[in-house]
C-alpha positions as CSV (number, residue, x, y, z in Angstrom):
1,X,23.6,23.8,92.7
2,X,24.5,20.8,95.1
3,X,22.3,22.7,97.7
4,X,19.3,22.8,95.1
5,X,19.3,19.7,94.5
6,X,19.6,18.2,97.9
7,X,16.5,20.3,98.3
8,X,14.4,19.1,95.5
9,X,15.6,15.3,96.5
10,X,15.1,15.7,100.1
11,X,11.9,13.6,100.3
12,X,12.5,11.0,98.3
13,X,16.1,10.0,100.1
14,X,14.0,10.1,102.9
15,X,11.7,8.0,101.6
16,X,13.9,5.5,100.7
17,X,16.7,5.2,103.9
18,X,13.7,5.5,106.0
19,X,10.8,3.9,105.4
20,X,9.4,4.8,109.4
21,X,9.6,8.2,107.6
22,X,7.5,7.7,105.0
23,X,5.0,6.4,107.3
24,X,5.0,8.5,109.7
25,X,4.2,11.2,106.7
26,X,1.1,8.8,105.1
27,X,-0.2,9.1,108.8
28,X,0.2,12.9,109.1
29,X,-1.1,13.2,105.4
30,X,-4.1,10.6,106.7
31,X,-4.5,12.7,110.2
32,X,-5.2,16.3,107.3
33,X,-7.4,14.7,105.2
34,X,-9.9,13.2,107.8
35,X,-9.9,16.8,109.5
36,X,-10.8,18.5,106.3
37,X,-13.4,15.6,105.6
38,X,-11.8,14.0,102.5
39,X,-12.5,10.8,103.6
40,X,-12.5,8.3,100.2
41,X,-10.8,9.6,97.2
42,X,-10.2,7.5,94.2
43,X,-7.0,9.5,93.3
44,X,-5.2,8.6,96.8
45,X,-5.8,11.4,98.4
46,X,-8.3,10.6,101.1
47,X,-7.7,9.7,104.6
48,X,-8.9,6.5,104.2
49,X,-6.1,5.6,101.3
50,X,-3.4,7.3,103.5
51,X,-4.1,5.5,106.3
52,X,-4.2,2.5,104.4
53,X,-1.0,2.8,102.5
54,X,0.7,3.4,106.2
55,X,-0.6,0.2,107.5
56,X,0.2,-1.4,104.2
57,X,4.2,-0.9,104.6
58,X,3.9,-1.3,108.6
59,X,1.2,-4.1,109.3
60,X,2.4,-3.4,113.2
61,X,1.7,0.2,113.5
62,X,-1.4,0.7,115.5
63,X,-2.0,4.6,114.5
64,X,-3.4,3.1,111.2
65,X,-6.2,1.1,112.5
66,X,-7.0,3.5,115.0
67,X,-6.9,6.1,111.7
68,X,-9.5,4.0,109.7
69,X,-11.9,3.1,112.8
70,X,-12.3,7.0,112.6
71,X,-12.7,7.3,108.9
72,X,-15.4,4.9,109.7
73,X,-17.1,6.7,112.3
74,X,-17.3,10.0,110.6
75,X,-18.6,8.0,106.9
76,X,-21.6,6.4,109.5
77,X,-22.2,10.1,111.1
78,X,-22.6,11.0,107.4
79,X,-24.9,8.6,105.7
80,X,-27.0,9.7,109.1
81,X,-27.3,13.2,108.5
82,X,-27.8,12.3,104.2
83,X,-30.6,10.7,105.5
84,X,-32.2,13.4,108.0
85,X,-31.6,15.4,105.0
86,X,-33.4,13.2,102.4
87,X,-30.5,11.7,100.5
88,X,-30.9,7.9,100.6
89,X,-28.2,7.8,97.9
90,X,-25.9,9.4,99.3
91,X,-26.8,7.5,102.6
92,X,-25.9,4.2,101.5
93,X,-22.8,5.2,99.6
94,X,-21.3,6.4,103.0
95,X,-23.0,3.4,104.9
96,X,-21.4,1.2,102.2
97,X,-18.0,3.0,103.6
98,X,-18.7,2.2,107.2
99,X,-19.2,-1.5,106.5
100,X,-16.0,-1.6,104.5
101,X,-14.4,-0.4,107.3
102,X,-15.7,-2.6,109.7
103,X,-17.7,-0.2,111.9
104,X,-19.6,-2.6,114.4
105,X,-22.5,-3.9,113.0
106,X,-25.1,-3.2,115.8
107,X,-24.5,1.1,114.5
108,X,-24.3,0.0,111.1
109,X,-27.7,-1.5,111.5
110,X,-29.8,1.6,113.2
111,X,-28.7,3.5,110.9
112,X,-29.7,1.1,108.1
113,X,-33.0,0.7,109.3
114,X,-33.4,4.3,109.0
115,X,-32.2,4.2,105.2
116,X,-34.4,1.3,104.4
117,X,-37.8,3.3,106.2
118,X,-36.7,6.4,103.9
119,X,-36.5,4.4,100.9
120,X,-39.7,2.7,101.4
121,X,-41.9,5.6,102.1
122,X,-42.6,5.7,98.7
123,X,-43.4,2.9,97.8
124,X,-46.9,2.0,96.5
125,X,-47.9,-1.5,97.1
126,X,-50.7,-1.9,95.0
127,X,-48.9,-0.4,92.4
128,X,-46.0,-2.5,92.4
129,X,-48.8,-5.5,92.7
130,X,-50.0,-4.5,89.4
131,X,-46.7,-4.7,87.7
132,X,-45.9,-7.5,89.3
133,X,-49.0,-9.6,88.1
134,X,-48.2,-8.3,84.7
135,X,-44.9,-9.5,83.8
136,X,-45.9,-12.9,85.8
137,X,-48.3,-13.3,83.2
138,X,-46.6,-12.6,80.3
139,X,-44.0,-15.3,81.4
140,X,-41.4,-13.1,82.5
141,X,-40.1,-13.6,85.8
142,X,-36.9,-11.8,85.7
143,X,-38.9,-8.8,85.3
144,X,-41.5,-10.1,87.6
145,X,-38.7,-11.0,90.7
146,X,-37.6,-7.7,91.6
147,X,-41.1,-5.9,91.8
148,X,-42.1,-8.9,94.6
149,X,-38.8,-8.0,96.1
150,X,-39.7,-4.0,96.8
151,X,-43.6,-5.4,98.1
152,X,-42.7,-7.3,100.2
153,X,-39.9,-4.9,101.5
154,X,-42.6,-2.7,101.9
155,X,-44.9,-5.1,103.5
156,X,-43.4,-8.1,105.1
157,X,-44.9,-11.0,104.8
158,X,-48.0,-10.1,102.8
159,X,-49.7,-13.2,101.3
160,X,-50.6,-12.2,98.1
161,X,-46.6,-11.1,97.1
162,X,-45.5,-14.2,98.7
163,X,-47.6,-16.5,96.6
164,X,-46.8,-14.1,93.5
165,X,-43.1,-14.2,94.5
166,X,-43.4,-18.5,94.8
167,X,-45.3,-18.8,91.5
168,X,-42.1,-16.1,89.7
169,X,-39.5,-18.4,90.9
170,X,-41.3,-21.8,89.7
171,X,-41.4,-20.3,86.0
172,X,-38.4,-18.9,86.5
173,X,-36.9,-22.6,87.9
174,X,-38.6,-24.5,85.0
175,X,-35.7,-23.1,82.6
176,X,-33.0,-24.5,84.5
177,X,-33.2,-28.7,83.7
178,X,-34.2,-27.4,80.1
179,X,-30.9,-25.4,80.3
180,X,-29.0,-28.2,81.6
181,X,-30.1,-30.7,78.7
182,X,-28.8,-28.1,75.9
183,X,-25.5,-28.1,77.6
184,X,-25.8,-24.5,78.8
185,X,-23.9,-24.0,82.1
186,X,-24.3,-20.2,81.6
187,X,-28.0,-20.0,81.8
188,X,-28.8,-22.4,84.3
189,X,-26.4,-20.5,86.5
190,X,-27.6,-17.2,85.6
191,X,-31.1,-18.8,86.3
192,X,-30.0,-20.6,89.9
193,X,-28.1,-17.4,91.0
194,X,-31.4,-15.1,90.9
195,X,-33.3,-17.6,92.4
196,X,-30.9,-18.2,95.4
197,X,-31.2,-14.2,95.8
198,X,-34.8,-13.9,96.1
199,X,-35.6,-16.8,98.3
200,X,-32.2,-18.9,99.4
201,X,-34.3,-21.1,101.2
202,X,-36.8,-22.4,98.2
203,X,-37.4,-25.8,98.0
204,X,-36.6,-26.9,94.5
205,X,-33.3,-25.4,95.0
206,X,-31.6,-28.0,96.4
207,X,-32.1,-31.0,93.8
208,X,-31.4,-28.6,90.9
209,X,-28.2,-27.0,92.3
210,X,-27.2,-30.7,92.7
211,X,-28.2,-31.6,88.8
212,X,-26.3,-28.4,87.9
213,X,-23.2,-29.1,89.9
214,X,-23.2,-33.1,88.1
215,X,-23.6,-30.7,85.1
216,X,-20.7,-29.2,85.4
217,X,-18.4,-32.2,86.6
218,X,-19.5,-34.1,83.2
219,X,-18.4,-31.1,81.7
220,X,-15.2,-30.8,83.1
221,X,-14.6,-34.5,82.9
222,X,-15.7,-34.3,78.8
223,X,-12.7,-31.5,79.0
224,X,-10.0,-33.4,80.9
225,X,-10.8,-36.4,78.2
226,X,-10.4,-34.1,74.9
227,X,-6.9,-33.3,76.7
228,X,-6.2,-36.7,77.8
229,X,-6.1,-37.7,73.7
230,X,-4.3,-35.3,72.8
231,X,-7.0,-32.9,72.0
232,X,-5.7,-29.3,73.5
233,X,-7.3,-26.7,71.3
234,X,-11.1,-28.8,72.0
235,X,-10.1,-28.8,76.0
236,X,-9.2,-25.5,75.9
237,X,-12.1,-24.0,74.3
238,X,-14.6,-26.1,76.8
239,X,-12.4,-24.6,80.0
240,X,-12.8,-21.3,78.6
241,X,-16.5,-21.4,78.7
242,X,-16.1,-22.9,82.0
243,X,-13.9,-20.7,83.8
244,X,-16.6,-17.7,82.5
245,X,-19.2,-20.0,84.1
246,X,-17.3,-20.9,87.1
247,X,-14.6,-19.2,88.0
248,X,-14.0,-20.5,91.8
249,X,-14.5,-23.8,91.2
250,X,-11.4,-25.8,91.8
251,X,-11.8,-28.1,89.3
252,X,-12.9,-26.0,87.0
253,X,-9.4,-23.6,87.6
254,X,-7.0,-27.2,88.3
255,X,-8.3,-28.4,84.3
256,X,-8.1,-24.7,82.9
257,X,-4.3,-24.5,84.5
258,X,-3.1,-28.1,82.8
259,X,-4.8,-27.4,79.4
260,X,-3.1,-24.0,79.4
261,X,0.3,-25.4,80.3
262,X,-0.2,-28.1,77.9
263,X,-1.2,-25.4,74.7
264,X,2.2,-23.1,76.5
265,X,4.3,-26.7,75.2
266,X,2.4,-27.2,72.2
267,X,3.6,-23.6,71.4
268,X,7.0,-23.8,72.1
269,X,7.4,-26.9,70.4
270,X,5.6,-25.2,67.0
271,X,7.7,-22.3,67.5
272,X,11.0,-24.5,67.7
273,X,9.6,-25.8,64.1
274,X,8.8,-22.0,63.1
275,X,5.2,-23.2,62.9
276,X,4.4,-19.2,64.0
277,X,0.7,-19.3,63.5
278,X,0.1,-22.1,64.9
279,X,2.2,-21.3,67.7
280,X,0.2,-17.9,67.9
281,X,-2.9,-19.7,68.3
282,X,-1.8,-22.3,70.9
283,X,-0.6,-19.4,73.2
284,X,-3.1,-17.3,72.7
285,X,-5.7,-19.5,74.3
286,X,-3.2,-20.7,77.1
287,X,-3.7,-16.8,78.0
288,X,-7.1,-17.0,78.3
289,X,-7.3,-19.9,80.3
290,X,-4.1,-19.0,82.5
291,X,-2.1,-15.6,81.8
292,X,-0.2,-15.6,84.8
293,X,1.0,-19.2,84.0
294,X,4.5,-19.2,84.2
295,X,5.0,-21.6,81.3
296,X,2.5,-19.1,79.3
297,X,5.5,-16.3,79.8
298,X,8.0,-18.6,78.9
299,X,6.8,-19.8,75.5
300,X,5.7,-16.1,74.8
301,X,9.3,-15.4,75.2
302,X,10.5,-18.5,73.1
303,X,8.5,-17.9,70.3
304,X,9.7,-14.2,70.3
305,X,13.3,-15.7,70.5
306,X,12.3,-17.8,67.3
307,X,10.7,-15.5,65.2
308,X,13.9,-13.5,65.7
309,X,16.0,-16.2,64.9
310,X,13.8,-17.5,62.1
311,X,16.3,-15.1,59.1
312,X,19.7,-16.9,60.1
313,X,17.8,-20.4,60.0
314,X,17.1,-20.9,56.2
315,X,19.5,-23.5,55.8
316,X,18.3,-25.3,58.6
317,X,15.3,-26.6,56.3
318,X,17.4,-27.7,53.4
319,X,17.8,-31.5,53.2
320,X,21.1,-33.5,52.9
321,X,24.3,-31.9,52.8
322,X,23.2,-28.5,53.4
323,X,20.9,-29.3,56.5
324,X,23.9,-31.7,57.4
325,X,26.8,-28.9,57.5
326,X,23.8,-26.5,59.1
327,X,23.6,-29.0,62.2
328,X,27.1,-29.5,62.8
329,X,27.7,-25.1,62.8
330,X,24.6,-24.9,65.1
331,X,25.9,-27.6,67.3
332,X,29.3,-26.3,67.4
333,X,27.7,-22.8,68.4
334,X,25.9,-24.3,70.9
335,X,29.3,-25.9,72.3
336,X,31.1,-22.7,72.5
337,X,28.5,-20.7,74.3
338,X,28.4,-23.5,77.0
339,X,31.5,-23.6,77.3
340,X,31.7,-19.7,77.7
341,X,28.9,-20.0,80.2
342,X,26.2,-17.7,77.5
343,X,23.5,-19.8,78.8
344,X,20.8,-17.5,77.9
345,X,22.0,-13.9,77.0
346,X,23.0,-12.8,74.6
347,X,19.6,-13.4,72.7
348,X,20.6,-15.2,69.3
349,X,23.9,-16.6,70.2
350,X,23.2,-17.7,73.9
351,X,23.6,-21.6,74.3
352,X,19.8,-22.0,74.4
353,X,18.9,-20.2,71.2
354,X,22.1,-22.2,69.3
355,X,20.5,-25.2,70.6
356,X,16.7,-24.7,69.3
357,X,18.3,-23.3,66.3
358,X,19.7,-27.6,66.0
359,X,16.6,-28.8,67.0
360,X,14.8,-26.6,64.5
361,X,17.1,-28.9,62.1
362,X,16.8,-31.8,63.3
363,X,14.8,-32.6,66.0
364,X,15.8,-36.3,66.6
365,X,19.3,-36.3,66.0
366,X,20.8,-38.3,68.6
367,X,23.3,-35.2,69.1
368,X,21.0,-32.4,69.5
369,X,19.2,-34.6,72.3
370,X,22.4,-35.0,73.8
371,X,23.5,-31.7,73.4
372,X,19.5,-30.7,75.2
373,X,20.4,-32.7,78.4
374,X,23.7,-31.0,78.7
375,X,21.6,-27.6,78.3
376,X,19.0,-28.6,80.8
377,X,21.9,-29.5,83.5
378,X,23.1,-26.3,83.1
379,X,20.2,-24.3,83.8
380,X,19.3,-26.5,86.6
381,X,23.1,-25.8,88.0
382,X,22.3,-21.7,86.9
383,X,19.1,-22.1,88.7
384,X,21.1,-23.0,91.8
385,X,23.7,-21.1,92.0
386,X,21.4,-18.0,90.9
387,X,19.4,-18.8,94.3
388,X,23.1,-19.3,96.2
389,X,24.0,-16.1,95.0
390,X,21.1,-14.2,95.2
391,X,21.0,-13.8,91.6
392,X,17.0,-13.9,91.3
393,X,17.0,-12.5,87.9
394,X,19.5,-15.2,86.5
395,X,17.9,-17.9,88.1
396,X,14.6,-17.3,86.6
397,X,15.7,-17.0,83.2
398,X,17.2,-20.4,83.9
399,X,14.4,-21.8,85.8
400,X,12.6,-20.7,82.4
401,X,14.9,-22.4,79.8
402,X,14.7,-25.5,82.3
403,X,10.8,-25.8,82.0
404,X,11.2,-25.1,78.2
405,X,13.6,-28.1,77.7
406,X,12.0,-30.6,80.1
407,X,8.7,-29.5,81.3
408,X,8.3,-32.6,83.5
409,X,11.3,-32.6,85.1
410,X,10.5,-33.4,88.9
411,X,13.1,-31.0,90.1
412,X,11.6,-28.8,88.2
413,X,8.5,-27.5,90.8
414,X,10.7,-28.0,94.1
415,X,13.4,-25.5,92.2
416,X,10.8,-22.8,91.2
417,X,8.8,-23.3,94.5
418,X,12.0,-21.8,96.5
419,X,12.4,-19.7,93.5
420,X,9.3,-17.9,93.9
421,X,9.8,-17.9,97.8
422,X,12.5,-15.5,97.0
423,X,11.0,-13.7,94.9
424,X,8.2,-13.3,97.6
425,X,10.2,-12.0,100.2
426,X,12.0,-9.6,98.1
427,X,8.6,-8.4,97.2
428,X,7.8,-8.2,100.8
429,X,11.3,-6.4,102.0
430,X,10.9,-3.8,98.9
431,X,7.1,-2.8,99.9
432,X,8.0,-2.1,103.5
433,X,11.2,0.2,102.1
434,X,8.6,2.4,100.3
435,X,9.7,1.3,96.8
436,X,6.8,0.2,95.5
437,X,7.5,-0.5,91.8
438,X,11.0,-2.8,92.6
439,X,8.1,-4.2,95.1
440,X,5.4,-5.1,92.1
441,X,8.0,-6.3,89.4
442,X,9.1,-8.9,92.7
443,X,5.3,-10.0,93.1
444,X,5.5,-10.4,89.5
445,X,7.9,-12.5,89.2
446,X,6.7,-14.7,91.7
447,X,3.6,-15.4,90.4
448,X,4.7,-16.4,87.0
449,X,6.9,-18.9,88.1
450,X,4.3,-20.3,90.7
451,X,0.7,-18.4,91.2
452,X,0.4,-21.2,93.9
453,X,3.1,-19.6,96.3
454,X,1.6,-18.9,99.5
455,X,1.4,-15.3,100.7
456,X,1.2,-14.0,97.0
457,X,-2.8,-12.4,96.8
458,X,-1.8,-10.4,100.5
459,X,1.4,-9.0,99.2
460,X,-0.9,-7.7,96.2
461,X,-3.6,-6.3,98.9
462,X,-1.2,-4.4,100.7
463,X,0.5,-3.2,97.5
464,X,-3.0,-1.6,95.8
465,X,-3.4,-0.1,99.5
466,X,0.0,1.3,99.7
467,X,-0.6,2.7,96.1
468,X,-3.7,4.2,96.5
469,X,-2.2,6.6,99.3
470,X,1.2,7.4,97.5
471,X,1.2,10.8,96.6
C-alpha cells in the first residue's frame, strides 16, 4: 500500500521539492505539443501555454523563449499556407498568433500584405460607393464610416471615398459638442473614439478632444465636491458613470478610489449602529467603484461580524439602567479579551467585536473611546509583531481592525505598505515552487491591503501564464 501510494504521489512531491522539475516537464510537455502542432489551446494544453507556464515560474530559463519564438514561426508558416489555400480567416487568426508572439514585424508584414490582397479581391468598389452614399444621406454615419473604410482599402486614395469619408465624419463630429452640453461623457466618447479610428489625423479632432477632456475634469471636479460636503452616495454614483466612461484616466480612478473608501467608512460606521441596509447600500457601491479596495473587504467583513452579533446586542438599545449595566458587561468583555490577547478571533468574543458591541451602545462615552485607542494600539503592536514573526495572516487581520478603528491613522499606510510587500514576495516565492493557489491567495492578499504595491499586475501575468499550462 505504501508502495502504491508513493506511486500515485510521485509527481506531485516532485512537483513541489523541485520546482526545476516541474519545469523542466512544462518544457518537455511544450517541446510534444509544438511537434504534434497543438500550438494554442484554451484548455492549457498547447505549446504555446506550456511554454509559457515554464517561463512563468523561471523568468531566467532561456529554453522558454526560445520555445515560443518557434510557436511563432510555425503560427506565421500557417496563416501563409490558410491563405494559399483561401482561408483569410483562418489566416489572420494565426497571424494574430504570430504578432502576440512577437515574430519580427518585417515577416509579419509580407505575409499580411498577402492576407489583405486576398481579402480585397472581392471587393466591389462601386458597390460599396452606393452604400456608402446611402447611409450618408440618410444621416447615418456610423453606418456610413466603415463602407468608406473597405473603398478606400480597396482603392487608396480615391477622391470620391475621401470626400465621402470627410463629409461621414463632419456629421458624425457634429454630435459630439451637442453631447457635451447634455452632460453625456459616454456618447461624445463613443463619437470621438470612431472618429480617431477612421482618420486620427482629422482636423476638428483636436479642439473637441480638448472640450471633451475639460468635460470630463468639470465632471470629476462636480464629483470630488459632492464628496467634499459630505455627499458620498451623489459622488459615488457620478464616478461610477465615469469610471465606465474612463477607465484609465487617473483622475477619474484617484476620485473613484477616495469615494469608495469613504462609502467602505460610511458602512462600517452604519453597521456598528446595526443600520444593515444602509450599510448594504454604502458597500455595495464602494464595490463598484473599487472592489479590490482593502477597506471595501474590511467593512464587508465588519458588517458580517455585526449582523452576527446583532441577537446578543438587544440590550444595548435600551436607555438608562438597562443600556447603563449593558455598557459596563461589554466593556468588561472587552477588558478581558485584551488582556487575554483575543484581539480578533474568536469572532463574537474577540476584543474587537466586545468593543463595537460598546460602541453600538454608546458611541460617545468617554470610556468606549478610551477603551478604542487601547484597541487600536494593540493592533498596530499585532501588526508589528505579525510582520516580526512572519505571521502574515495575523498581521492583516490586525492591519484590518486598525483601518476600521482609525482609518486616518498615518501609520496606518507605511504599516500596510510593508505589509503588502510581504505578502508580495510570498506570492512571488510560492509561484516559482509550483504551488500556484498558496501563490494566488498571496497576490490576493496583497492587493486588498494596497492595489498600489509595485510588482502586483506582473505577479498576476505570470500566474494566468503559469495556469494556463498546468495540467
Amino acid at each position: 500500500m505504501l508502495g502504491a501510494l508513493l506511486l500515485a504521489l510521485r509527481q506531485p512531491l516532485a512537483d513541489r521539492l523541485w520546482p526545476q522539475a516541474r519545469i523542466d516537464r512544462l518544457l518537455a510537455e511544450g517541446d510534444q505539443a509544438l511537434s504534434e502542432g497543438r500550438l494554442d489551446q484554451a484548455d492549457g494544453g498547447g505549446a504555446r501555454q506550456k511554454y509559457e507556464a515554464a517561463q512563468a515560474l523561471d523568468s531566467d530559463r532561456g529554453e522558454a523563449r526560445a520555445g515560443l519564438a518557434r510557436v511563432g514561426r510555425q503560427a506565421l508558416a500557417r496563416a501563409d499556407a490558410a491563405i494559399a489555400a483561401g482561408r483569410p480567416v483562418e489566416a489572420g487568426r494565426w497571424l494574430a498568433l504570430a504578432a502576440e508572439l512577437q515574430v519580427p514585424r518585417a515577416q509579419r508584414d509580407a505575409v499580411a500584405r498577402r492576407l489583405r490582397e486576398v481579402e480585397l479581391a472581392d471587393v466591389d468598389p462601386a458597390a460599396l460607393g452606393k452604400r456608402a452614399a446611402a447611409a450618408l444621406a440618410a444621416r447615418d454615419p456610423e453606418r456610413a464610416l466603415p463602407l468608406y473604410a473597405r473603398w478606400l482599402a480597396a482603392v487608396p486614395g480615391d477622391a470620391v471615398a475621401l470626400e465621402g469619408r470627410e463629409d461621414a465624419l463632419s456629421l458624425l463630429l457634429e454630435r459630439v459638442p451637442v453631447a457635451l452640453q447634455a452632460g453625456d461623457l459616454a456618447a461624445a466618447a463613443h463619437w470621438l473614439a470612431t472618429a480617431r479610428r477612421h482618420d486620427p489625423g482629422h482636423v476638428e479632432l483636436p479642439d473637441l478632444q480638448a472640450a471633451y477632456a475639460q468635460a470630463l475634469s468639470d465632471q470629476v471636479r462636480d464629483a470630488q465636491r459632492s464628496l467634499a460636503r459630505g455627499e458620498a452616495d451623489a459622488a459615488g454614483a457620478r464616478f461610477v458613470l465615469l469610471r465606465a466612461v474612463a477607465p484609465e484616466d487617473p483622475a477619474v480612478a484617484e476620485g473613484a478610489r477616495r469615494t469608495a473608501s469613504v462609502l467602505a467608512g460610511d458602512a462600517r460606521r452604519l453597521a456598528a449602529d446595526f443600520r444593515f441596509e444602509a450599510a448594504g447600500r454604502a458597500l455595495d457601491l464602494a464595490r463598484r467603484l473599487a472592489p479590490d479596495l482593502a477597506e471595501v473587504a474590511a467593512a464587508t467583513r465588519d458588517l458580517e461580524r455585526a449582523r452576527a452579533a446583532e441577537s446578543r446586542l438587544h440590550p444595548a438599545t435600551a436607555g438608562g439602567r438597562g443600556g447603563a449595566l449593558a455598557l459596563r458587561a461589554a466593556l468588561a468583555a472587552f477588558e478581558e479579551s485584551l488582556a487575554a490577547g483575543d484581539l480578533i478571533e474568536p469572532p463574537g468574543t474577540s476584543a474587537y467585536d466586545r468593543l463595537r458591541a460598546a460602541q453600538a451602545i454608546s458611541p460617545q462615552d468617554p470610556r468606549v473611546h478610551a477603551a478604542s485607542r487601547r484597541m487600536q494600539a494593540a493592533a498596530a503592536a499585532c501588526v508589528e509583531d505579525g510582520l516580526r514573526g512572519n505571521r502574515l495572516r495575523s498581521a492583516q487581520e490586525c492591519h484590518d481592525a486598525w483601518r476600521s478603528l482609525a482609518p486616518a491613522d498615518r501609520a496606518l499606510a507605511p504599516a500596510g505598505a510593508r505589509l503588502a510587500q510581504r505578502w508580495l514576495a510570498v506570492g512571488e516565492e510560492r509561484l516559482r515552487a509550483g504551488e500556484l493557489d498558496a501563490a494566488s491567495r498571496a497576490l490576493g492578499s496583497a492587493r486588498r491591503i494596497d492595489p498600489r504595491t509595485q510588482g502586483l499586475d506582473e505577479l498576476e501575468r505570470r500566474l494566468s501564464r503559469a495556469r494556463a499550462g498546468a495540467p
